[in-house]
C-alpha positions as CSV (number, residue, x, y, z in Angstrom):
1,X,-10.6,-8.1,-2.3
2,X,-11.6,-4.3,-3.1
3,X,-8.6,-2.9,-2.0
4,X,-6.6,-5.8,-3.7
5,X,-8.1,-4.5,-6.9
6,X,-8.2,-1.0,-6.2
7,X,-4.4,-1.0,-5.3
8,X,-4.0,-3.0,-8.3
9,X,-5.4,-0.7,-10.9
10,X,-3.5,2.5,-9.1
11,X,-0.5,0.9,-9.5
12,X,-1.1,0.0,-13.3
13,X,-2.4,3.7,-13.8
14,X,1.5,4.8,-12.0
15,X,3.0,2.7,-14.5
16,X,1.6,3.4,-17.8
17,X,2.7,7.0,-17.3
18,X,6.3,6.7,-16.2
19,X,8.6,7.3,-19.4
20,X,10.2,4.2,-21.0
21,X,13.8,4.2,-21.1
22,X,16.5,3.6,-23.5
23,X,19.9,1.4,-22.9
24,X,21.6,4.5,-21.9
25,X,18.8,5.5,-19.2
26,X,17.5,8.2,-21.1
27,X,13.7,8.4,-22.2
28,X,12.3,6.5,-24.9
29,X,14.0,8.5,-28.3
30,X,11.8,10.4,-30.7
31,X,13.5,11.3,-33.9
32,X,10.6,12.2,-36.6
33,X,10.3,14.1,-39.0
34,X,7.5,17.1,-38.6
35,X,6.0,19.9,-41.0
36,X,6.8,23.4,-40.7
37,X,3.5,24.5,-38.3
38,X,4.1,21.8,-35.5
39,X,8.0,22.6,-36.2
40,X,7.4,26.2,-35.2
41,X,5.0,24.9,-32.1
42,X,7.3,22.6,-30.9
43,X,10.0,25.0,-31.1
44,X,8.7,27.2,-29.1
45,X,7.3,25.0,-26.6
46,X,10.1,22.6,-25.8
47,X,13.0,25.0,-26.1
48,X,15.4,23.1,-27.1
49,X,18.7,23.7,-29.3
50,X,17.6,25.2,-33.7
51,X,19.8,23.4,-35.5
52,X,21.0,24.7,-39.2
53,X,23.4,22.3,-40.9
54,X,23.9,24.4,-44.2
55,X,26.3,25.9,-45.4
56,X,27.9,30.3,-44.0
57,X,26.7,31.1,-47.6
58,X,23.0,29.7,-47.0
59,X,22.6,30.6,-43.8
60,X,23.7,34.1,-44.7
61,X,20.8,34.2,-47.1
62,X,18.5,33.8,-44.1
63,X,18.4,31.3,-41.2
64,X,15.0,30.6,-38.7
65,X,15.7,33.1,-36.1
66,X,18.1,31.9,-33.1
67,X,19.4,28.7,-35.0
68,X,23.0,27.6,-34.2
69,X,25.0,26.9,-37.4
70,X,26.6,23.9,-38.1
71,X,27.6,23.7,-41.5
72,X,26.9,19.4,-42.7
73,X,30.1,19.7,-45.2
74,X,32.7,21.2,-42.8
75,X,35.0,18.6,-42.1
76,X,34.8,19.5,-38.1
77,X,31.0,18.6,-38.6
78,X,31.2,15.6,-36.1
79,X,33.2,17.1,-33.7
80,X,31.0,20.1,-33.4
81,X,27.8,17.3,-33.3
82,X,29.6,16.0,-30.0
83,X,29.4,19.0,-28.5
84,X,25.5,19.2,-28.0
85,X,23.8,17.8,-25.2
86,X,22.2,14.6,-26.4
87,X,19.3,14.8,-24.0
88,X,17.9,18.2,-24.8
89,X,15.6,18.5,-28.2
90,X,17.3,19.0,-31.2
91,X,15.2,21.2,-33.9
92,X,16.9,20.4,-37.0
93,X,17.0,21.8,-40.9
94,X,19.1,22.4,-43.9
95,X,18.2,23.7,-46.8
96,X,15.9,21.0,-48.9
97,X,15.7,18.5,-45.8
98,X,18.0,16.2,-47.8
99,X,21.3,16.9,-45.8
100,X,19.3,17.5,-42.8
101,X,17.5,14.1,-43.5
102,X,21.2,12.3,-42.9
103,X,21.9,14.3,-39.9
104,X,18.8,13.1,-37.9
105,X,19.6,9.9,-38.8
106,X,23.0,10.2,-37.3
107,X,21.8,12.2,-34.2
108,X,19.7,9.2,-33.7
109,X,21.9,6.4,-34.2
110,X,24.5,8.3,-31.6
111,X,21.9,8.8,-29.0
112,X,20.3,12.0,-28.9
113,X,17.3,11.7,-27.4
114,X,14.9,13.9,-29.1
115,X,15.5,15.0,-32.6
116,X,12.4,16.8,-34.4
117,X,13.3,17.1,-38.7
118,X,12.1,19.9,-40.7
119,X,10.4,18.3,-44.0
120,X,11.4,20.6,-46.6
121,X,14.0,22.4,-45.1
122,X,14.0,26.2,-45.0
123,X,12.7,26.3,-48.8
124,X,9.0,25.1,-47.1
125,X,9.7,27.3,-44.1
126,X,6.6,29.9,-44.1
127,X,8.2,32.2,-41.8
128,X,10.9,34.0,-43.7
């Protein structure tokens, strides 16, 4: 009976820390939105793919450093979406978190697993 309950509670403990899944067979998806210090922690910890959906002429008035730009009101904008990879973390801003707000929502709603929103936008970004 010891071992019964001993095995028992090893396999619940095994359980509770395997990853739920989504339909597609990815893990459980995590869009949120986050402020600018767990952001930058983030960031840097999961890697990941900096993603700045405004405009050539606002990003050319400064960008985080290393962030890929897809500009949100290019009509190409959902073709160039396709091309991420929907399982690696997406770190995503725009300029006021408004434009940016809408993109997170459609990264989400196509599948993307992990998509981590920058409240504010680069206007509340501390590190300029």
């Amino acid at each position: 009976m010891i071992r019964l309950s001993i095995c028992l509670l090893i396999l619940v403990s095994i359980l509770s820390c395997t990853p739920e899944y989504n339909v597609n067979g990815l893990t459980k998806q995590e869009c949120r939105d986050v402020d600018s210090k767990e952001f930058n922690v983030m960031r840097i910890s999961y890697g990941g793919i900096l993603l700045d959906i405004r405009t050539p002429e606002e990003y050319a008035n400064g960008a985080i450093d290393n962030a890929m730009n897809i500009n949100y009101l290019d009509a190409g904008f959902s073709k160039q979406i396709q091309s991420l990879e929907p399982n690696r973390a997406i770190f995503l801003y725009g300029q006021t978190g408004e434009r940016s707000e809408k993109v997170k929502n459609l990264l989400c709603q196509e599948g993307f697993s992990q998509v981590y929103h920058l409240i504010g936008g680069y206007e509340n970004w501390p590190h300029k």
